[in-house]
N, C-alpha and C positions, 0 to 999 in steps of 0.2 A: 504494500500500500504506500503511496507517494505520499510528502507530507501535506500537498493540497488536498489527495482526498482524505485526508485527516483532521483538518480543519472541517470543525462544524459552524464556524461562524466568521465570515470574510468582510469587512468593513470599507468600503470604498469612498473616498471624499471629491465631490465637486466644490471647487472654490469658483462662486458667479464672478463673472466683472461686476464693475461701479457702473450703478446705472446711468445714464443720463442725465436724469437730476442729479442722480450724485456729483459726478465729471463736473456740472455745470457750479456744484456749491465748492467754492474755493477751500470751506472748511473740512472738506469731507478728506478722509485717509483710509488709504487701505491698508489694513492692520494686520493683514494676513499673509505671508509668503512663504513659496510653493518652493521647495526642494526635495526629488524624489519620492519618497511615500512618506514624505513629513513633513507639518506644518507648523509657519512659527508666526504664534499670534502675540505681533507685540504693540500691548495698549499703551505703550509708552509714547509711542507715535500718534496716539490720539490727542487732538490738543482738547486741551481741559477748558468750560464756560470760565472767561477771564471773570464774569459778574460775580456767581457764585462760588466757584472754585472746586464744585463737586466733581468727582469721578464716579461715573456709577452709581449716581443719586445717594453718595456716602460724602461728607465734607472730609472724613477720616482715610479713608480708603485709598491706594497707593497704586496706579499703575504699574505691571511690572511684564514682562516676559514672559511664553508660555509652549513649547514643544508637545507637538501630539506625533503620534508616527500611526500610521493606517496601512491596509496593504497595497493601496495605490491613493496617490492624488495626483488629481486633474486641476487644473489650473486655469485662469476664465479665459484662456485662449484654446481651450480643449473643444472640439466638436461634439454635435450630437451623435456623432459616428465614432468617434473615439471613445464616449462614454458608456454608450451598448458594445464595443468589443470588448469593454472591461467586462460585463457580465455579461458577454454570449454564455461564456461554459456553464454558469447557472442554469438558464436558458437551458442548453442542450442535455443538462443531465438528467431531467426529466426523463429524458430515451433509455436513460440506462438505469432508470428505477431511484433517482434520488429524488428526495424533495430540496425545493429551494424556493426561494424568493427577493423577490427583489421590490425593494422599499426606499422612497425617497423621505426625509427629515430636515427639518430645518422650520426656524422662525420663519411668522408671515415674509413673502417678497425673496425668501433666501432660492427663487429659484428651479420648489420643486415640479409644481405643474411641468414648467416647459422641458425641465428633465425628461420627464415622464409621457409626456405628450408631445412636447415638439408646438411649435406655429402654425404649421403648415406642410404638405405635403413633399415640401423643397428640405425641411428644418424639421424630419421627423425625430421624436423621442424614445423614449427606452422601450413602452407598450406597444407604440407600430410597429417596431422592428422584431421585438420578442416574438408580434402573433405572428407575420412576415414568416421569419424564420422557421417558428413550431409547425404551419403547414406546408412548407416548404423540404422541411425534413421530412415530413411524413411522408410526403408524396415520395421523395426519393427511396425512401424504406419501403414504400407498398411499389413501388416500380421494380422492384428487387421481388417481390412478391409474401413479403412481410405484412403481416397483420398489426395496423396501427389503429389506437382508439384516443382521438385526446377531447379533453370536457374541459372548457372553460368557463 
């Protein structure tokens, strides 16, 4: 057994761009930076309300530096084609008897919808290309003359 199929639990991050409004607000930072499957969120590059002086809605509280490591991170120049090849294989192990899933997370705006769905036809997301795939496989498995049944 390989250590991926060993892992029962794979954790994937998409970091969005700054929206538009954001870009447009001179205040806005991006706090987040993408270094192979790891990320470093550092609130210190957050500028603080000069009025109040809270961080964090704490007047006590201290911005500081923070490392995460994941088994991949995407980074807001990553496609929606880049981000379903990270989990096609979840995706395909269905055929070979696993469960899986695939789940997007994050604060409102963090993103997940268009993850998941994509814009448009041009700018598909993780779920068009998943169902895509699952009868695409299938077809190839019942061309072969395999008995395939899939229920979504």
């Amino acid at each position: 057994m390989s250590s991926d199929e060993a892992t029962s639990l794979s954790v994937h991050l998409r970091v969005r761009p700054l929206s538009t409004k954001e870009n447009a607000n001179p205040d806005a930072a991006n706090i987040v930076r993408c270094s192979g499957d790891t990320i470093l969120v550092d609130a210190t590059a957050r500028q603080q309300d000069s009025t109040s002086k809270r961080y964090m809605g704490s007047r006590t509280a201290v911005p500081r530096a923070a490392k995460f490591q994941f088994r991949s991170v995407m980074g807001p120049r990553a496609s929606q084609a880049d981000v379903f090849d990270t989990v096609a294989q979840t995706v395909l192990g269905a055929f070979d008897g696993h469960n899986g899933a695939v789940l997007a997370y994050g604060a409102t705006g963090s993103g997940k919808t268009y993850t998941m769905m994509g814009c448009d036809l041009s700018d598909e997301g993780v779920m068009p290309r998943a169902a895509d795939l699952l009868f695409k496989r299938k077809a190839e498995l019942e061309s072969i003359g395999k008995a395939v049944s899939l229920e979504l």
